[in-house]
Kinemage of the C-alpha trace (Angstrom):
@kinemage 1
@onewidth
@group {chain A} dominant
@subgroup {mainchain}
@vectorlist {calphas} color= white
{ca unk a 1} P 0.000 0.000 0.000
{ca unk a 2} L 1.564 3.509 -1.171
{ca unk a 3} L 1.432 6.221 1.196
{ca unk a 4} L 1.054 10.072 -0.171
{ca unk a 5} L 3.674 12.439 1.740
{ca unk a 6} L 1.908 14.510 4.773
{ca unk a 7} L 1.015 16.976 2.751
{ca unk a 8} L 1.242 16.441 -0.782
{ca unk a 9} L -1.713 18.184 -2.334
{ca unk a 10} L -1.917 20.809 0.211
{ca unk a 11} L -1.555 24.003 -2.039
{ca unk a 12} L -4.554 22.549 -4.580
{ca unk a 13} L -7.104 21.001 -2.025
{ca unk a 14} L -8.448 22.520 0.893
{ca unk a 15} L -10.692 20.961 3.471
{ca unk a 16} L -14.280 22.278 3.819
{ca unk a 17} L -17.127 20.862 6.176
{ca unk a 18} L -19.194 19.679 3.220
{ca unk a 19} L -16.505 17.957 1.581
{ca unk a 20} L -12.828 18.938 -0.510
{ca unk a 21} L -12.561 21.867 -3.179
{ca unk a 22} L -9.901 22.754 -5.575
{ca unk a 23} L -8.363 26.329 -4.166
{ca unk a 24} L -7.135 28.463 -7.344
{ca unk a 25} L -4.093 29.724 -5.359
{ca unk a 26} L -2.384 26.764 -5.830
{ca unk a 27} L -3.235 26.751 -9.753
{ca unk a 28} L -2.546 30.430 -10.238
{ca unk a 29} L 0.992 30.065 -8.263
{ca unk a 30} L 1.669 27.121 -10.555
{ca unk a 31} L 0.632 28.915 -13.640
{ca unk a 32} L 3.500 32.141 -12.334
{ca unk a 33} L 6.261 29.983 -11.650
{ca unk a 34} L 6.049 28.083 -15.099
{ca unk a 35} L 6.360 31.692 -16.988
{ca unk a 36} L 8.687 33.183 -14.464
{ca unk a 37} L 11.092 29.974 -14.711
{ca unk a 38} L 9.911 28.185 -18.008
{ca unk a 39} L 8.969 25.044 -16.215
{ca unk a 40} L 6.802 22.400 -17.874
{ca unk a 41} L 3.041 21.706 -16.214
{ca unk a 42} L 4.093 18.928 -13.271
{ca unk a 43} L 7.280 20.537 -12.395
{ca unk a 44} L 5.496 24.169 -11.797
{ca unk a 45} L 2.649 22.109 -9.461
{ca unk a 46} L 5.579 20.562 -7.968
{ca unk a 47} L 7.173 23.633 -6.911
{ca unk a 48} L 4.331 25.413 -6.257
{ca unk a 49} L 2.810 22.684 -3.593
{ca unk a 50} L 6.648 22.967 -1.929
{ca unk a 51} L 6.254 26.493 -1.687
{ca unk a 52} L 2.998 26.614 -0.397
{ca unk a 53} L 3.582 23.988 2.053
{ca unk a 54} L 6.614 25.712 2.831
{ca unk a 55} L 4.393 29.106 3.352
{ca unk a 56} L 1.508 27.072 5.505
{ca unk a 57} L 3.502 24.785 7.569
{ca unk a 58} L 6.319 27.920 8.864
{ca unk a 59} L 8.645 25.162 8.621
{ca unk a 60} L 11.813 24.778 6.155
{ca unk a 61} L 10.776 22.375 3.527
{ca unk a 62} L 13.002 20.656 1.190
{ca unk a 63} L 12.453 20.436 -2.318
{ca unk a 64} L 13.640 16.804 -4.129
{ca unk a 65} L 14.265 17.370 -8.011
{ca unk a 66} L 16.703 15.122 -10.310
{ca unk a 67} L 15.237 17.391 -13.297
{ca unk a 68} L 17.691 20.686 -14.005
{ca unk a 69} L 15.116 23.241 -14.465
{ca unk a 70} L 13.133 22.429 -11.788
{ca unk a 71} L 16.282 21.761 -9.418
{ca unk a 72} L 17.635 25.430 -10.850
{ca unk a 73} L 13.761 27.020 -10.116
{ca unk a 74} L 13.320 25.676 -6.881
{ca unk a 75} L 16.999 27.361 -5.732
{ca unk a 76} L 15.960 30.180 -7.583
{ca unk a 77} L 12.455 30.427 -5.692
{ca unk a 78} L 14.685 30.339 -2.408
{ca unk a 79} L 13.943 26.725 -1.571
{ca unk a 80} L 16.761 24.256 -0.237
{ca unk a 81} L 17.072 21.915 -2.728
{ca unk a 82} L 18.341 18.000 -2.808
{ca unk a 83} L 20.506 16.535 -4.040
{ca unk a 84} L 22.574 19.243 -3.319
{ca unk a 85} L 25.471 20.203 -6.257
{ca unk a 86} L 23.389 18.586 -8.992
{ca unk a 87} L 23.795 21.853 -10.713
{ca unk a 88} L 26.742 23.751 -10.123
């Protein structure tokens, strides 16, 4: 059985007493950080949920990429990134 991460989804889902609904601030963030750093679809939602878990949780958050451009956007966006030095 796969387990999701503790908050993956956070920035597009938010939880309402009748049930889940898409938030746009997730969508819109995504939508700015694939113009602002060129990113394809996934890799903007993938740096926009790390940012706005970042944002919610107050916490450091660590961003995972083996793809350049959205290793190079997520440093860029002031994230730590890992691995570290896979762009130099």
């Amino acid at each position: 059985m796969s387990r999701s991460p503790p908050f993956a989804g956070v920035a597009f889902v938010e939880a309402k007493e009748d049930g889940k609904r898409e938030t746009p601030q997730g969508m819109e963030k995504a939508a700015g950080l694939a113009r602002r750093y060129a990113l394809r679809g996934y890799d903007a939602v993938h740096l926009a949920s790390a940012l706005l878990g970042q944002e919610r949780l107050h916490l450091p958050v660590t961003l995972a990429a083996f793809d350049r451009d959205l290793w190079l956007a997520g440093r860029k966006s002031g994230m730590e990134v890992w691995p570290t030095g896979l762009v130099s």
